[in-house]
C-alpha positions as CSV (number, residue, x, y, z in Angstrom):
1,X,39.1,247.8,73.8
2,X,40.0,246.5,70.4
3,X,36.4,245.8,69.7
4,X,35.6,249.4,70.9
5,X,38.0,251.2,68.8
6,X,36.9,249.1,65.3
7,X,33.3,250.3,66.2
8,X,34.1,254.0,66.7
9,X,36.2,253.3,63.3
10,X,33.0,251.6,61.1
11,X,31.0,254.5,62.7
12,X,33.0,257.5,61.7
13,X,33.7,255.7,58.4
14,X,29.7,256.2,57.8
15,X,29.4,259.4,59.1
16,X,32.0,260.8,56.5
17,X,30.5,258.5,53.6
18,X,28.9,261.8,51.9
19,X,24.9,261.4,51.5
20,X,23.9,261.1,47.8
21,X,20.6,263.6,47.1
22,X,18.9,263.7,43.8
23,X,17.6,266.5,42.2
24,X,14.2,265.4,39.7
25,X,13.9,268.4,37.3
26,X,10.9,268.8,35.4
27,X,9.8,269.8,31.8
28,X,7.9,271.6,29.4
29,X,8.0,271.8,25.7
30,X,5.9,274.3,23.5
31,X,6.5,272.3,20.1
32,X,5.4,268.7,21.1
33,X,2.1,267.4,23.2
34,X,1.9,264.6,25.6
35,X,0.3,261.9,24.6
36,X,-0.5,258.9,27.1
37,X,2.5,260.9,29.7
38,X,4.8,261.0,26.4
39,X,6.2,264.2,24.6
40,X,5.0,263.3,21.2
41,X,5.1,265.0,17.9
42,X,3.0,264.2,15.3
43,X,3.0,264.6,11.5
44,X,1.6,263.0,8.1
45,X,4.9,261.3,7.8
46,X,6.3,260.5,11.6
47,X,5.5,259.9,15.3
48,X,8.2,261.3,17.7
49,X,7.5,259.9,21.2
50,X,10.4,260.9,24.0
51,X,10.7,259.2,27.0
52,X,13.5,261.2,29.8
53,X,12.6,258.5,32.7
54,X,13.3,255.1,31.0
55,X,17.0,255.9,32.0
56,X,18.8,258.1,34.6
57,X,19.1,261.6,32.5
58,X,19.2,260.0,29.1
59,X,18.0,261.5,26.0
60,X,15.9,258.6,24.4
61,X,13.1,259.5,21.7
62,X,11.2,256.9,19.3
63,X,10.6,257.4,15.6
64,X,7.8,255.6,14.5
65,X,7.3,256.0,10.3
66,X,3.8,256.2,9.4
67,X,4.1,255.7,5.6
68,X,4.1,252.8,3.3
69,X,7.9,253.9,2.0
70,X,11.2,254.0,4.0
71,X,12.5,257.6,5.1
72,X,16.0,257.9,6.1
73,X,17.7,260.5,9.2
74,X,20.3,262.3,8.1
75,X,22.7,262.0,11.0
76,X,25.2,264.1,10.0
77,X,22.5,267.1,9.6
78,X,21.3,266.0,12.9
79,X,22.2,267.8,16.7
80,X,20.8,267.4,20.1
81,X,21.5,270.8,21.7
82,X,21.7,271.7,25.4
83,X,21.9,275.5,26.1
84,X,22.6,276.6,23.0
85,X,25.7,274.2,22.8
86,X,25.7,271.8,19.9
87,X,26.0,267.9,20.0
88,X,26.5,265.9,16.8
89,X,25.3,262.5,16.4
90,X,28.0,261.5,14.3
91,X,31.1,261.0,15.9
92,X,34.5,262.3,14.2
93,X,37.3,261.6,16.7
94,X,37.5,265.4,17.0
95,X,34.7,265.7,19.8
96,X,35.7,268.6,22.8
97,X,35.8,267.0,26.0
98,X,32.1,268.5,26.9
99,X,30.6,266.3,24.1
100,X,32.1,263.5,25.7
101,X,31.0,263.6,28.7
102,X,27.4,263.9,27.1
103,X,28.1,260.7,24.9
104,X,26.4,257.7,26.8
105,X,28.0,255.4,23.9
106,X,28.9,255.4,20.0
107,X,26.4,253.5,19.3
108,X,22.6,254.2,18.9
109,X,20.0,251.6,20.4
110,X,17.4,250.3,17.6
111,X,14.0,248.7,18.0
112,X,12.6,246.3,15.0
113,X,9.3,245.0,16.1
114,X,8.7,241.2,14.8
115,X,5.4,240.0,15.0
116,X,4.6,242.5,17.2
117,X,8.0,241.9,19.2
118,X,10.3,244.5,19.9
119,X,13.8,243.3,19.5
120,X,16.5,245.2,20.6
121,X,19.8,246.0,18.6
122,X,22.7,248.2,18.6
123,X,23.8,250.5,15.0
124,X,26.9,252.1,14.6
125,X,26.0,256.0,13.9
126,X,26.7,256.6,10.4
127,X,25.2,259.2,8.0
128,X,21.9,257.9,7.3
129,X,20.0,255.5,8.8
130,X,16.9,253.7,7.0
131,X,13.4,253.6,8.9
132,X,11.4,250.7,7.1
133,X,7.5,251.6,6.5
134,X,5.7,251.5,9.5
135,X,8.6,250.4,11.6
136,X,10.4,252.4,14.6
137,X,13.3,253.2,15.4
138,X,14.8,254.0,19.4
139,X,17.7,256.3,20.1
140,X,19.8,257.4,23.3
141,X,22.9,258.4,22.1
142,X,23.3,261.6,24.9
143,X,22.9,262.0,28.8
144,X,20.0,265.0,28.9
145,X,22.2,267.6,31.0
146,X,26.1,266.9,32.3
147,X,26.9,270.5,33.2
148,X,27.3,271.8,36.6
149,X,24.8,271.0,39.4
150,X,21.6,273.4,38.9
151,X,22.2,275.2,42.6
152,X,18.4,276.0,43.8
153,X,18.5,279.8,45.6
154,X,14.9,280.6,45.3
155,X,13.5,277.4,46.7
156,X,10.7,276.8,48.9
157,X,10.8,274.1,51.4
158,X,8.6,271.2,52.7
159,X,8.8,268.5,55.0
160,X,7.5,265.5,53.8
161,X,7.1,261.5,55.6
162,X,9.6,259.7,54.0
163,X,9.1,257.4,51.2
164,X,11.4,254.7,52.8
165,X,9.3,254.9,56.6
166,X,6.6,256.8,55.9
167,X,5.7,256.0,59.4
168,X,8.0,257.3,61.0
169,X,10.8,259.4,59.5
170,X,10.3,262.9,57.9
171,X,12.5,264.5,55.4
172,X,13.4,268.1,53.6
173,X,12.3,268.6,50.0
174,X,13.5,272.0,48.3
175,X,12.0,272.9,45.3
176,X,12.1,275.6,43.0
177,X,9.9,276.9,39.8
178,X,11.1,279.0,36.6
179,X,9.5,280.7,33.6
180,X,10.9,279.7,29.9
181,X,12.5,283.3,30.0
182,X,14.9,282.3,33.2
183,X,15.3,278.1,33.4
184,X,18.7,277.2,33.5
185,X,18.0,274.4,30.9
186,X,16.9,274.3,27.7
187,X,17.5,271.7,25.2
188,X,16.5,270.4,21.6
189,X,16.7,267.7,19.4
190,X,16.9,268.7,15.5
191,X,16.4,265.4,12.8
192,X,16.8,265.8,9.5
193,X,15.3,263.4,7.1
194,X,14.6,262.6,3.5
195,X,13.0,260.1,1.5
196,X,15.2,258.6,-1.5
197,X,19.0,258.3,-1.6
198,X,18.6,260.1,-5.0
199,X,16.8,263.1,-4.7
200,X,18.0,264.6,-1.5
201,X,14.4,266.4,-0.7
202,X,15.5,267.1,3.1
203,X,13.1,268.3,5.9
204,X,13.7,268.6,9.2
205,X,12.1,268.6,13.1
206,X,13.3,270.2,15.4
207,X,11.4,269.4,19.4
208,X,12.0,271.9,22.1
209,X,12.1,271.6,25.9
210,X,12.6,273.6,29.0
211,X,13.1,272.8,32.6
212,X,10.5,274.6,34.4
213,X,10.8,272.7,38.2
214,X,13.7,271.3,40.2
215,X,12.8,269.0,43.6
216,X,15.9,268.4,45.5
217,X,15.6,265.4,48.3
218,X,17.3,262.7,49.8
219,X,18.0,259.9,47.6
220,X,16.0,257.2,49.7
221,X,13.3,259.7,49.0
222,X,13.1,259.4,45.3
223,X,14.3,256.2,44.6
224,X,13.7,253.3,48.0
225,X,14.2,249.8,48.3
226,X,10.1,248.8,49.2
227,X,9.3,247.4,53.0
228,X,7.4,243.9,54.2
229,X,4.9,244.9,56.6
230,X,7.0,244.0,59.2
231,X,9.5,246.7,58.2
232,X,11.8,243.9,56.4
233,X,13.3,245.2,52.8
234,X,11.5,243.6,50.1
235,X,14.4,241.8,47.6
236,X,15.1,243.8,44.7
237,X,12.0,246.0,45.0
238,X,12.9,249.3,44.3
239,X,10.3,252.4,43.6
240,X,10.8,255.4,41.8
241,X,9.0,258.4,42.8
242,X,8.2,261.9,41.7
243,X,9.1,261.2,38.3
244,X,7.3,261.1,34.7
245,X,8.5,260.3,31.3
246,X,8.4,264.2,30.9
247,X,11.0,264.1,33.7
248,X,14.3,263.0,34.4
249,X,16.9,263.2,37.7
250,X,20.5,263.8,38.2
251,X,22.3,262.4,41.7
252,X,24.4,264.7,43.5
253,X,26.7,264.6,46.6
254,X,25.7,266.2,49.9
255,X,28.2,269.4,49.8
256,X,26.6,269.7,45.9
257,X,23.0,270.1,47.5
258,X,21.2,273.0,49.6
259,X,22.1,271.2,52.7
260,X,25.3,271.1,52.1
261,X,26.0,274.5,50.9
262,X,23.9,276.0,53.8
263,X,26.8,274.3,56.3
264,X,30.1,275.9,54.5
């Protein structure tokens, strides 16, 4: 009886455990072009690449300098901004608590390729940060979106085999398109930069994106832990799918998704 009553336990523990779903949400950008699946802008001077899928909903971007002199961002002149909301790089001790919850860290991530090496360091962000000639430099100073869960109420639905038994197991996929004119993201990233410390001769970039698609799905849809062919879990094999570097996801709980909604 004991043994009874721990099992019915373990199995309405599970039961309650809300589901976690993932919603992939998809981009566009008039200002940029993608080069080798990258957002990239392009000048005489610079090569912006962004990348929204080498991290879960972070805002990273690479700034590769072109010329044979240093240029320098102007962090203080520069913003990230999410629906018409402004995020400063630099870091006062005055941020609102909506910047914060944006902030991944104080810090920026920098890459200085040796002998074709990248290696990997973390800068404080300060003012102005020097680019050496034709050297990069990595950022991912803010999560993409950390508002309130994008509810889907025009959505068409598919049932799909899913990704973690294909075989044998079918899931619900929602998803739902938008025009520029009514996504319920848009979001920028405005640089400033200069070339001498002297004469202050300041120009800026400013990159532009949209959301124009949102898939909503079962986690172990988007993001499964690979099988043997015996139906065995691979170790530490995990695949990502539906998602591009133009991309990025957000996970959110059951009562958060269609689903969920649907049942209150």
């Amino acid at each position: 009886m004991r043994y009874i009553f721990s099992l019915l336990c373990v199995i309405l523990l599970q039961s309650c455990k809300p589901a976690k779903y993932v919603q992939v949400l998809y981009t566009e950008s008039s200002d940029t072009k993608i080069s080798e699946r990258f957002y990239t802008f392009e000048n005489d001077t610079m090569k912006i690449t962004y990348d929204f899928n080498i991290s879960q909903n972070s805002f990273y971007f690479t700034i590769y300098n072109k010329l044979n002199r240093a240029i320098y961002i102007d962090w203080s002149k520069s913003v990230y901004n999410v629906n018409n909301y402004n995020l400063k790089y630099t870091y006062d001790g005055k941020a609102d608590t909506n910047q914060n919850s944006y902030i991944i860290n104080n810090m920026i991530k920098r890459i200085n390729p040796k002998h074709g090496i990248p290696s990997y360091s973390e800068v404080e962000i300060k003012e102005n940060v020097r680019i050496k000639p034709l050297s990069e430099f990595s950022a991912a100073k803010f999560h993409i979106y950390k508002g309130n869960v994008i509810n889907l109420d025009k959505y068409k639905l598919s049932i799909q085999p899913l990704n973690e038994f294909p075989e044998s197991k079918t899931t619900k996929v929602y998803e739902q398109e938008y025009t520029e004119q009514n996504s319920p993201l848009h979001f920028s990233n405005t640089l400033t930069f200069y070339f001498t410390q002297t004469n202050r001769d300041e120009f800026t970039v400013k990159n532009s994106f949209h959301v124009t698609r949102i898939k909503e799905m079962v986690k172990n849809h988007f993001w499964f832990q690979s099988r043997n062919q015996d139906g065995t879990k691979k170790k530490k094999s995990y695949t990502m799918t539906h998602s591009l570097p133009t991309s990025f996801y957000i996970e959110i709980d059951k009562k958060e998704s269609v689903e969920g909604r649907s049942k209150n």
